[in-house]
Structures are given as structure tokens and as C-alpha cells.
N, C-alpha and C positions, 0 to 999 in steps of 0.2 A: 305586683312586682315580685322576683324570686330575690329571699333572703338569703345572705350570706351573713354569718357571724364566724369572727375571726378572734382567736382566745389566744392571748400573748402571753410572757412570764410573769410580769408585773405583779405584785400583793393585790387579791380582794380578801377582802373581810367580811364585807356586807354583801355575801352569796345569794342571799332575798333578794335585795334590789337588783343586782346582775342578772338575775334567772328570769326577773318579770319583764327584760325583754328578750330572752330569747324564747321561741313559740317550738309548740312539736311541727316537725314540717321541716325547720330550718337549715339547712347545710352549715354544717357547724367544721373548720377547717383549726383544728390545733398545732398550734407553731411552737417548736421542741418545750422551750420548760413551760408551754401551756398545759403541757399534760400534767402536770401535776396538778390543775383545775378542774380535772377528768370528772375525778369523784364528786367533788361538791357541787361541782355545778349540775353535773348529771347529765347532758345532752351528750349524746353518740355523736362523733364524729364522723364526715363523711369525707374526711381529707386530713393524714396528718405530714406536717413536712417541716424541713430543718437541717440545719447541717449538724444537729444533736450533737453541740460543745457545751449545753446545759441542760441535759438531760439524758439519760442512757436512750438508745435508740430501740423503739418498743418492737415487739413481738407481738402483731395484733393482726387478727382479719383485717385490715382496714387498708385502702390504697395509702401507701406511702410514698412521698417524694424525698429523699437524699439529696440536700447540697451539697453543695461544696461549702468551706470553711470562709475562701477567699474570695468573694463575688461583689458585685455594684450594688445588690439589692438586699435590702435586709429581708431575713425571714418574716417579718408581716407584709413587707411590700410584696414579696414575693405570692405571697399567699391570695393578695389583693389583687395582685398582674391576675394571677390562675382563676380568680373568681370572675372574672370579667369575663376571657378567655370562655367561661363556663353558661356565659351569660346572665350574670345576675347582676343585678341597679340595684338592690337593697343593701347596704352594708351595716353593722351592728360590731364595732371593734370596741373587748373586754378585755382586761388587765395588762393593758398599750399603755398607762402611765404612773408614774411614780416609780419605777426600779431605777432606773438611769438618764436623768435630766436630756443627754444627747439622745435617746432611744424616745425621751416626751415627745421632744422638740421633733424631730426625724416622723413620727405617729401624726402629729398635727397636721404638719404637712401632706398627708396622705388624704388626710380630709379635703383641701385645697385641690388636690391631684383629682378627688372624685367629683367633688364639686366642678371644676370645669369639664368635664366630664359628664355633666350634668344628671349625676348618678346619686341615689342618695345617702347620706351617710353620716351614722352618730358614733363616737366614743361615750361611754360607759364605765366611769370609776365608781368606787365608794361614794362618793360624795353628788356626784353631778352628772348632766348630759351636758357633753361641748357637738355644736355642730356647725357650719360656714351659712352664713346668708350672703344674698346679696339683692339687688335690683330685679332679678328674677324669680326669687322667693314673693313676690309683694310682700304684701302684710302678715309680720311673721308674729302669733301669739304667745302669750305666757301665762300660766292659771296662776292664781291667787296661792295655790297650793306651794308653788315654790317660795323657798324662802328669802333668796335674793338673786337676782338674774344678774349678769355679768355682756358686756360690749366691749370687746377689742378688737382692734385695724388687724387686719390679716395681710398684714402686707401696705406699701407709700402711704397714701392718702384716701380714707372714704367720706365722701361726701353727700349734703343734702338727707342726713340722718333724722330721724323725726320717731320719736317714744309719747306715747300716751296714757293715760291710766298707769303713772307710775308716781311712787315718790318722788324721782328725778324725771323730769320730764326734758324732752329737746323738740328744735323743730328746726328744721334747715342747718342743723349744725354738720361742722365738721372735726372727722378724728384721724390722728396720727399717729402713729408707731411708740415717737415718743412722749407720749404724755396718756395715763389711762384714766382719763376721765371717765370711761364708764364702769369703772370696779362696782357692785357691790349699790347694784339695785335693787327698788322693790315692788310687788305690783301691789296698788290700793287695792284695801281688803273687801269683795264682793265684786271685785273688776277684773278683765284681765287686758294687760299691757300689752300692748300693739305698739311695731319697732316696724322700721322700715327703711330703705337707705337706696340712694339713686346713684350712686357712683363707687366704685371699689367695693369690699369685700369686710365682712366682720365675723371673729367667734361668736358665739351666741352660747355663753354658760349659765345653766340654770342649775344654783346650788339645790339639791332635794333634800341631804340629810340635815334635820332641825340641830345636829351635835355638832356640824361645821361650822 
């Protein structure tokens, strides 16, 4: 699959975890105050675009795209539209959460966007992978390594959910929007937890830092 990784304004901290997945090879597309990531993260850009209202508009060999200020698409959407356009099904979006709850929420939903699209695609904060499953995923695993995995409805109703090898186990069950009964799982130790779900759609977080 060709990788695209997409580097938003968002705070990282934890630039180790960030960097182990992005790979040499990868088309690395920064979205205006991404560049201030530039440095620490270290990957070359093979795309920078923005309508740079948070960050000076750089001076670089690099293909640059100029937005507009006032458009339908935010500049990661926009970034995600051009990567497809580019041909790529791998996606990897960095510091997309935590700056501005509407700009989370707005990121999440891009995930949902690739997903039916049937494209693949993780976000990458300090703390976690969030990524959509569904009915199509089969059997989606989880190493023991993490420290609590996370289930919520990505949308009305998902049903016929079924977890194994976990603290919290389910099987035929059903989840909704409002109630999060899957917060803040865990996989038995020497096992890994197998999820699975026949109807609608679910995040799939798996906490990795032992400090969250």
C-alpha cells in the first residue's frame, strides 16, 4: 500500500511514539502549523499546504499548495482529498487531536470518511492509536502490550459486538452513541483480545502510554 502521513498543528510531546510510525519512503504532507513538527519529527515533506493563518508561509524547495482562508474543507481534509487524488490507501494522521475539540471531532470523522472508502487509516496522538472497524475488518486484534483498549459507536447503532481474551468480555452485544460502555478495557495478560462486530461501525482506541 502507498503511505501517506498527514502532520496537523495539534501538541506532540511524545515525538518517539509519533516517529515509530512514520517509515523512510513515506509521503509526509504538512498542514500549515504542522510545520512547526518539521524539526522533531524529522521526515521531509513531500507536500506542504495551508491557507498559513497559523503559521508564516514557508520558503522551501517543496511543492506548495495556497488556500484560501474561507473554503468547505479544512486543511487536513484537504490534504486527505489530495492524498487519494495522489493514489494512496495508507493513511497515518499526527497531531489532528487535542488543539481544538471542533478540529478532534472534525479529524475523527475523516477516519469514518476513509473507512468507507475502504482505505486504511490510523490517528496517532501521544497517548494512543484510534482507528474505525467494522463487519469488514473481521477479527480485529489487540496485544497484551497495550494498556487499555477503548470501543465506541461511530455513529446510531452497532451491533452483534463480540470481545474475547479481555477483562470485559461481550458477545452478541449491542452499543450506542449514548452510553460508553466500552471505555477502558483490557487484554488478559499473555492473550491478545479479539473484537469483532456484525452491524455498524466502532473507534477502536488502544491506550499505549503506561502514564495515561
Amino acid at each position: 500500500m502507498k503511505k501517506c502521513v498527514i502532520i496537523g498543528g495539534s501538541e506532540i510531546r511524545n515525538y518517539e511514539w509519533v516517529k515509530s510510525h512514520i517509515n523512510e519512503g513515506d509521503f509526509c504532507i504538512y498542514c500549515d502549523s504542522g510545520l512547526y513538527h518539521l524539526e522533531s519529527l524529522g521526515a521531509e515533506p513531500g507536500l506542504i499546504l495551508g491557507d498559513f493563518d497559523s503559521h508564516p508561509e514557508p520558503d522551501m524547495d517543496v511543492e506548495t499548495i495556497k488556500l484560501p482562508t474561507e473554503k468547505d474543507d479544512t486543511d487536513t481534509v484537504y490534504a486527505v482529498k489530495e492524498a487519494i487524488k495522489r493514489g494512496y490507501t495508507d493513511f497515518v494522521l499526527v497531531g489532528v487531536i487535542g488543539k481544538r475539540f471542533d478540529h478532534t471531532l472534525g479529524n475523527l470523522s475523516i477516519l469514518l470518511m476513509l473507512h468507507e472508502k475502504n482505505l486504511s487509516a490510523v490517528i496517532v496522538d501521544d497517548y494512543s492509536e484510534i482507528r474505525v472497524i467494522s463487519k469488514e475488518n473481521g477479527v480485529v486484534t489487540v496485544d497484551d502490550d497495550c494498556k487499555y483498549f477503548s470501543i465506541l459507536c461511530a455513529g446510531g447503532c452497532a451491533k452483534g459486538i463480540k470481545i474475547e481474551d479481555a477483562k470485559y468480555n461481550l458477545e452478541n452485544a449491542d452499543l450506542t452513541m449514548e452510553f460508553p460502555l466500552g471505555v477502558s478495557n483490557e487484554v488478559l495478560p499473555g492473550k491478545m483480545a479479539k473484537i469483532s462486530v456484525n452491524e455498524g461501525r466502532l473507534f477502536l482506541i488502544k491506550i499505549v502510554d503506561k502514564n495515561a
